[in-house]
C-alpha positions in Angstrom: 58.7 22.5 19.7 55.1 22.1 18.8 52.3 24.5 19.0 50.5 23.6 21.9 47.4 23.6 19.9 48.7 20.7 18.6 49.2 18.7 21.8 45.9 20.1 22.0 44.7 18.1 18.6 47.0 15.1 19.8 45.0 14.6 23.4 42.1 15.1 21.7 42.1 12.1 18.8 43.9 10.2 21.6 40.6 10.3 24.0 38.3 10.2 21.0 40.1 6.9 19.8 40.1 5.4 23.1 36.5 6.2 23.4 35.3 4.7 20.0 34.1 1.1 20.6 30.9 3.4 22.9 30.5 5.7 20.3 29.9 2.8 17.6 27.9 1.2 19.9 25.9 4.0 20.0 25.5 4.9 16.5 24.3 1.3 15.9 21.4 1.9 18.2 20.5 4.7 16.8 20.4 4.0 13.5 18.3 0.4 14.6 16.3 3.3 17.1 15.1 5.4 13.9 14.6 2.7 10.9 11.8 1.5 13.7 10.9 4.8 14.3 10.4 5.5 10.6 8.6 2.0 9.5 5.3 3.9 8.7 7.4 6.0 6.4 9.4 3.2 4.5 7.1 3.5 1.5 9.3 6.9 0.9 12.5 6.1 2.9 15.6 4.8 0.6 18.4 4.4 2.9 19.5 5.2 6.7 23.1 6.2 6.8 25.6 6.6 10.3 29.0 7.5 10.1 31.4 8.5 13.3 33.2 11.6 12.5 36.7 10.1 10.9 40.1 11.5 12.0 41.0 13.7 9.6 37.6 15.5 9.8 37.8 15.9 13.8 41.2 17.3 13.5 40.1 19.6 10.8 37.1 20.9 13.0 38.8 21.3 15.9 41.2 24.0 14.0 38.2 25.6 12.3 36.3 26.1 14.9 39.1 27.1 17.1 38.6 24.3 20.5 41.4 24.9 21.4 41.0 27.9 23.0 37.1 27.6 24.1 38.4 24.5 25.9 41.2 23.0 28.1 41.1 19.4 27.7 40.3 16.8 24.9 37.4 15.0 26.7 35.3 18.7 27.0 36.1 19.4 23.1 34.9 16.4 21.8 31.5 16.4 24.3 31.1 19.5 22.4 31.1 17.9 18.6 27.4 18.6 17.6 28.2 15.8 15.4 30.2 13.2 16.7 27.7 10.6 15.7 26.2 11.8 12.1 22.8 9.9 11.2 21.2 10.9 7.7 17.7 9.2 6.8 17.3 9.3 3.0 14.2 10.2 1.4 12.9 10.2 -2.6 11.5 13.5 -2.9 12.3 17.2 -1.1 8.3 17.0 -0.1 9.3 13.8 2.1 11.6 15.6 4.0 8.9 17.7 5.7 7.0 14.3 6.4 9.4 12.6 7.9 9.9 15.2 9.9 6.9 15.6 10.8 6.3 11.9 11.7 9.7 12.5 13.9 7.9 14.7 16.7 5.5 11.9 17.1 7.9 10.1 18.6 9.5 13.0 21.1 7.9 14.1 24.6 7.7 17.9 23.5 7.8 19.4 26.7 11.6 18.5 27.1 14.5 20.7 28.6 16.5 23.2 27.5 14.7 22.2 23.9 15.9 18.4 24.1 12.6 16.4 23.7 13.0 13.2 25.0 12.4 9.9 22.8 9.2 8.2 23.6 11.1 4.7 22.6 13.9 4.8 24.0 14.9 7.2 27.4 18.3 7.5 26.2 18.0 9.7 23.1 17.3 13.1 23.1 16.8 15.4 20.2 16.4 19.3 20.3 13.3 20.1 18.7 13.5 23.5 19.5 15.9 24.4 16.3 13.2 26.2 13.6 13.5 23.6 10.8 14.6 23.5 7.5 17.9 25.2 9.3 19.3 27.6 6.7 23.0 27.0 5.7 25.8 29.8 4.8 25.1 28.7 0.9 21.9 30.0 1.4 20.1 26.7 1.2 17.9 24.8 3.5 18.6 21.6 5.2 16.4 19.6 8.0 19.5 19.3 10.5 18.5 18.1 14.2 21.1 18.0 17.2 20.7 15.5 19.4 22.6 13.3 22.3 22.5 10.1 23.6 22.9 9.2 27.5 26.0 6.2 28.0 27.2 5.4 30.7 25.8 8.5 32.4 27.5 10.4 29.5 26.2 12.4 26.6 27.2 11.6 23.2 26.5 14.0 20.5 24.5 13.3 17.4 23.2 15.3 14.4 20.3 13.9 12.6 19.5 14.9 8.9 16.3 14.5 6.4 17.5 14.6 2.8 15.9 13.8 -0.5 17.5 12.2 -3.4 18.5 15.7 -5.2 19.7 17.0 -1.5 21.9 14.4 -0.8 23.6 14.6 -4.4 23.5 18.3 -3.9 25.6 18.0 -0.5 27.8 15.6 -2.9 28.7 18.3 -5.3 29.0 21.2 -2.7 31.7 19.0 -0.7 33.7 17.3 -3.2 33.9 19.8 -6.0 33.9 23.2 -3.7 34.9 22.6 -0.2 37.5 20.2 -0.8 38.6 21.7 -3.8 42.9 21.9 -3.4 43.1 24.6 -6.4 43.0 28.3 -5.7 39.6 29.4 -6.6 38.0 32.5 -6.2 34.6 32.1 -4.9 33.0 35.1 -6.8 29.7 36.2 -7.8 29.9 34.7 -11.0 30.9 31.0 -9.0 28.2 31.6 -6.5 25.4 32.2 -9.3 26.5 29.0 -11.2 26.3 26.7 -7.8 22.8 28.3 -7.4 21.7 27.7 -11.0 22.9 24.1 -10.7 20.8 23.9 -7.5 17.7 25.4 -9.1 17.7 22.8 -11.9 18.2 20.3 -9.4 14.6 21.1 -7.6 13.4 21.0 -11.0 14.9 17.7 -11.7 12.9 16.4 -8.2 9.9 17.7 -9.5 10.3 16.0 -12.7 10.9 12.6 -10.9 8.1 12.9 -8.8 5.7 13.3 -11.0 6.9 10.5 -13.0 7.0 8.6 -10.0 3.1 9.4 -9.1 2.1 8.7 -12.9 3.9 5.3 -12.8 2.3 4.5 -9.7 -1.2 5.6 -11.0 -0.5 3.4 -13.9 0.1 0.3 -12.0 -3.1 0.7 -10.2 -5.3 1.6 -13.4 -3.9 -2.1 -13.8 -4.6 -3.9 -10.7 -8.2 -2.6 -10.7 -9.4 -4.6 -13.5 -7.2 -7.2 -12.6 -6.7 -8.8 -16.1 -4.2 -11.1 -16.7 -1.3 -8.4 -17.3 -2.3 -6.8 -14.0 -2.7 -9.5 -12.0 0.5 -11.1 -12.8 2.1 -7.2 -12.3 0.4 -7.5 -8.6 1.9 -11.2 -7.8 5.2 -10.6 -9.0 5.5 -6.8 -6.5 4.0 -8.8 -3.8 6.5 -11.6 -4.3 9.4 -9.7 -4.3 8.0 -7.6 -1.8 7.7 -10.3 0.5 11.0 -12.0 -0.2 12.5 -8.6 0.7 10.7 -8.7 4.0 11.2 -12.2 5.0 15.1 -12.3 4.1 15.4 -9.1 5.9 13.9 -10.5 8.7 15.6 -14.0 8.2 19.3 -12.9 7.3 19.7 -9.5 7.7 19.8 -8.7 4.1 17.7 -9.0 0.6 18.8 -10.1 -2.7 17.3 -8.9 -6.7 14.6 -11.5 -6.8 12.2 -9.4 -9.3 12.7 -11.8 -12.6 12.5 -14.5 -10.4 9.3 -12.8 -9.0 7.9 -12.5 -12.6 8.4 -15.9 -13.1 6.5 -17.2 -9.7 3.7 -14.9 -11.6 3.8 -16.5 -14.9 3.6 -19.8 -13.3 1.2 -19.2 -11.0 -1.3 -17.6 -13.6 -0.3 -20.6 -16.1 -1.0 -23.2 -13.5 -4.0 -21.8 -11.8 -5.9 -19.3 -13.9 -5.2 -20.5 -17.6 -8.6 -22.1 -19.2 -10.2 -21.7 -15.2 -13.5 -21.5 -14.7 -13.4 -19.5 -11.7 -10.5 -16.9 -11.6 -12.1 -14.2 -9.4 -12.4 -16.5 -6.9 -9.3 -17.7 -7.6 -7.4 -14.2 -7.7 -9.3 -13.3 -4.2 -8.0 -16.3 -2.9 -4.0 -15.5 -3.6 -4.3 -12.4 -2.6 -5.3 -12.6 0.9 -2.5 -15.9 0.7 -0.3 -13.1 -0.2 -1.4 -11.2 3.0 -1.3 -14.0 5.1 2.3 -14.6 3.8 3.1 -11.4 5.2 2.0 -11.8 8.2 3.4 -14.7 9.0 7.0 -16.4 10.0 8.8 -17.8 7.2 12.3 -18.6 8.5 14.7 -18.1 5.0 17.7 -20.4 6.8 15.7 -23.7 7.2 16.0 -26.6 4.9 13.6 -27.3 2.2 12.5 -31.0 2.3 10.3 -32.9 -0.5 7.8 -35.6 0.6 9.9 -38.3 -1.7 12.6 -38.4 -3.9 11.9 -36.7 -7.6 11.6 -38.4 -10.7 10.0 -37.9 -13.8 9.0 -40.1 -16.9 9.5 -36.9 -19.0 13.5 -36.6 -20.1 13.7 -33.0 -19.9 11.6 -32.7 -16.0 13.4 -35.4 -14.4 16.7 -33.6 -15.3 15.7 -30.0 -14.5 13.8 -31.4 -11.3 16.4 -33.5 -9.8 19.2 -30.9 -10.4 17.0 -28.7 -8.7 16.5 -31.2 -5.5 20.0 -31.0 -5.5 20.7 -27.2 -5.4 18.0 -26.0 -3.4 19.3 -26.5 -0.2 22.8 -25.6 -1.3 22.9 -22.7 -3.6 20.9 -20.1 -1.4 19.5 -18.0 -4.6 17.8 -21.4 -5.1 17.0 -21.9 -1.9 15.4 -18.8 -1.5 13.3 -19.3 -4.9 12.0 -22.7 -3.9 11.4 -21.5 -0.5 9.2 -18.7 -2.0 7.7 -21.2 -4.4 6.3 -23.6 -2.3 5.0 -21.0 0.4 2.7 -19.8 -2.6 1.7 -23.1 -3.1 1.0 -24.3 0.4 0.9 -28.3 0.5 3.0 -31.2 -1.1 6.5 -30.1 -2.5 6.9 -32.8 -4.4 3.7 -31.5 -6.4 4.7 -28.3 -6.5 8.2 -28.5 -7.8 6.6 -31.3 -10.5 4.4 -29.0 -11.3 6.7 -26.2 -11.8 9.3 -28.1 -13.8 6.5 -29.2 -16.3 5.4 -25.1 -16.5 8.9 -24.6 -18.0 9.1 -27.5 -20.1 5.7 -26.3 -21.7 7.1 -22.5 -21.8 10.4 -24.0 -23.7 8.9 -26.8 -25.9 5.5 -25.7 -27.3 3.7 -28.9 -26.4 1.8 -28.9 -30.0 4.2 -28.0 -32.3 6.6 -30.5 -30.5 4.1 -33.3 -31.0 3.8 -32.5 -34.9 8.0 -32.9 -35.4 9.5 -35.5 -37.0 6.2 -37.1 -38.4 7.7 -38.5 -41.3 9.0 -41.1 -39.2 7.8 -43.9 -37.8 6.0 -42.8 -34.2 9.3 -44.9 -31.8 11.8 -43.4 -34.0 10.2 -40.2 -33.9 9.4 -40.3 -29.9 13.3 -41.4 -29.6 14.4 -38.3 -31.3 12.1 -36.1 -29.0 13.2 -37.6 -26.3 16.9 -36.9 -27.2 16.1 -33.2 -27.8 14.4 -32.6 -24.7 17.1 -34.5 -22.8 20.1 -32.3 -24.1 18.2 -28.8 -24.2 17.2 -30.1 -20.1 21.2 -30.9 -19.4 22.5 -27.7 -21.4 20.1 -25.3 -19.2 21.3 -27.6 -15.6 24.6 -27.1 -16.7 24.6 -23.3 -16.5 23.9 -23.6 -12.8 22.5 -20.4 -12.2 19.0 -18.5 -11.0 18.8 -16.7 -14.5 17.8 -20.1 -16.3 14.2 -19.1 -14.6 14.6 -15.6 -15.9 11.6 -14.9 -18.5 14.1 -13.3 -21.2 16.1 -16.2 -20.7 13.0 -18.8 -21.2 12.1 -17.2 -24.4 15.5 -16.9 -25.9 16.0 -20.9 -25.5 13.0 -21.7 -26.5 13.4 -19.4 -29.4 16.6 -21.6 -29.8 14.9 -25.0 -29.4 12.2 -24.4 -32.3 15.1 -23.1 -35.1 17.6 -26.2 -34.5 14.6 -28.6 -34.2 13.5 -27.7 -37.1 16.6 -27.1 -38.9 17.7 -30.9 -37.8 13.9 -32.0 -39.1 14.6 -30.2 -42.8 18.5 -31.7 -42.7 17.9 -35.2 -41.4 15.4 -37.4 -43.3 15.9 -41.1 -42.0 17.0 -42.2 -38.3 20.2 -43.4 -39.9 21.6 -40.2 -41.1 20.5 -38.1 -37.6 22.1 -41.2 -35.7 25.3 -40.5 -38.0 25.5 -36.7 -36.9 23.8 -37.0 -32.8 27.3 -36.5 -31.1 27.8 -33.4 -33.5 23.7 -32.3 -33.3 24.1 -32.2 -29.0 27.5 -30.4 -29.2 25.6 -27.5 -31.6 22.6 -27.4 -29.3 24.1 -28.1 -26.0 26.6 -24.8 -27.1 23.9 -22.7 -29.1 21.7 -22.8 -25.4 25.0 -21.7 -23.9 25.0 -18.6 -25.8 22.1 -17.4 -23.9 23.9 -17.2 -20.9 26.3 -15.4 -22.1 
């Protein structure tokens, strides 16, 4: 027969499992509840993490804590977990835990009862501001720990809030997995408990460290953007762009994507097309940088179709492949689609234009227009435009071929153009009438078309 605090455990799980759909409804409000809360913060907020208490852990609490005799039935002893729903705001640095805290009791009515202040937001969340914070924990240590409860249904479900920098959370990670949960025999001595605390000592050390690289590179970047020279400015497009692409798919899908080479790249052609020999580039920059504001401000719906004014085409070999393979990805291959979308919001006006324009940016970034010009001069000028034109059309299909975003990626760029100049070159000093290269062409685009390849690699 078993114990009966095990009937105990048993009725317990079985009304917390029933129950569990409410309590992850819950948990999802809250967490949406306190991202909002937070937005004035998100400069030094990383992550927001919830978890329900699992299984294993509620049957290990209610044994530790001993519920089973402080209470009768299952339903009072799980009303009782302080941290049924756990919710644990991420921060960089242990300075931002005070801050956010501090920004929390902006949001709380502080004359509430029995110590719960009631959220200004939302009616149905309470936390108890009353607990003296940091809260000091058995290791010693501090910890910004809140409880709190949320009103369903006429019911209150428990949660526990927590602030935690970077060197916090890990810190949590070690204590947990490497002490607590520990299955050896392990005395915890003096000797044990001065080693944890030494660990924990450097790891305040370590925060320190980041922050103040942190605050330097930041102090760098805007040394940068005050002259606003072409490095900085360029710096200042691409974090806006990917700034704003983070917004926007957030708001749009729910979710954000590594857009910052493609970023770079949005700022290389934007200074190439707009600022490079311009007569009036502080105008200019003044301009994109209150269209970068006004991009922000606005709705830019990441899920509807991109449409040009007419179908592309190109007289140039290597931009009517690159541009037409692009026409014909962008509204299917959504790391595309996203790009395109973000290129021709920068560039308010005719997409057509814009992606023509584009396309003849990374020709020019590929093949050097000048040093192109000069190849093959030896020959007669149709001979010599016939062999130009065959390079440019089997570097264009190579790159298409690969498919993917990182053909835009600046390392990328330079390494096939790096690519292009040798083999032209090398083809140039090996081939010295039309006949002989027209012998060798099949065997000249298989080594190119397989050299570009490489880059992807």
């Amino acid at each position: 027969m078993k114990l009966e605090l095990f009937n105990f455990i048993d009725e317990t799980i079985a009304y917390f499992s029933l129950h569990k759909a409410g309590y992850e409804y819950v948990m999802g409000q809250l967490r949406y509840l306190y991202i909002n809360m937070m937005q004035k913060h998100s400069d030094i907020i990383l992550d927001c993490h919830c978890r329900i208490k699992g299984v294993e852990s509620l049957k290990e609490k209610l044994i530790r804590n001993k519920f089973y005799l402080q209470y009768e039935a299952g339903e009072d002893a799980v009303a009782h977990l302080s941290d049924l729903v756990g919710i644990t705001i991420q921060c960089r640095f242990i300075r931002n835990e005070n801050e956010l805290y501090q920004g929390l009791l902006t949001h709380f009515d502080k004359q509430g009862k029995d110590g719960y202040a009631k959220c200004l937001d939302d009616d149905r969340v309470y936390l108890n501001l009353a607990m003296p914070q940091p809260q000091y924990q058995r290791n010693g240590f501090t910890i910004y720990r809140i409880d709190g409860y949320y009103l369903f249904n006429g019911n209150k479900i428990n949660y526990e809030l927590q602030i935690k920098s970077l060197v916090h959370n890990f810190w949590s990670e070690i204590e947990h997995q490497v002490v607590y949960k520990n299955p050896e025999f392990v005395v915890y001595d003096r000797f044990n408990k001065s080693m944890l605390g030494a660990i924990r000592d450097n790891l305040d050390v370590v925060d320190r460290q980041l922050e103040i690289m942190y605050d330097e590179i930041s102090e760098q970047s805007k040394r940068k953007q005050i002259g606003m020279d072409e490095k900085g400015f360029k710096l200042f497009v691409a974090r806006s762009v990917n700034d704003l692409v983070n917004k926007k798919m957030i708001e749009s899908v729910g979710f954000t994507t590594d857009f910052k080479k493609c970023s770079a790249i949005l700022a290389q052609y934007i200074y190439i097309r707009d600022f490079v020999n311009g007569d009036h580039n502080r105008e200019m920059m003044v301009d994109y940088l209150e269209h970068l504001n006004y991009l922000s401000e606005m709705d830019l719906d990441m899920k509807e179709e991109i449409f040009l004014e007419k179908p592309y085409t190109s007289d140039d070999p290597f931009c009517d492949i690159l541009g037409r393979f692009w026409v014909e990805v962008m509204n299917k291959d959504f790391q595309w689609h996203i790009f395109f979308a973000m290129l021709f919001s920068l560039q308010p006006g005719n997409n057509y234009e814009d992606l023509n324009d584009f396309v003849h940016v990374i020709r020019m970034l590929i093949v050097q227009p000048g040093w192109f010009e000069d190849t093959f001069s030896s020959f007669d000028k149709t001979d010599a435009d016939s062999l130009r034109r065959f390079f440019l059309t089997v570097t264009a299909r190579a790159i298409a071929d690969e498919k993917v975003i990182e053909m835009v990626h600046e390392e990328k760029l330079l390494n096939i153009s790096s690519v292009f100049r040798r083999f032209v070159e090398f083809c140039e000093e090996k081939y010295h009438t039309v006949d002989d290269f027209m012998e060798h062409k099949e065997a000249i685009e298989t080594t190119l078309t397989h050299q570009i390849s490489v880059v992807f690699k």
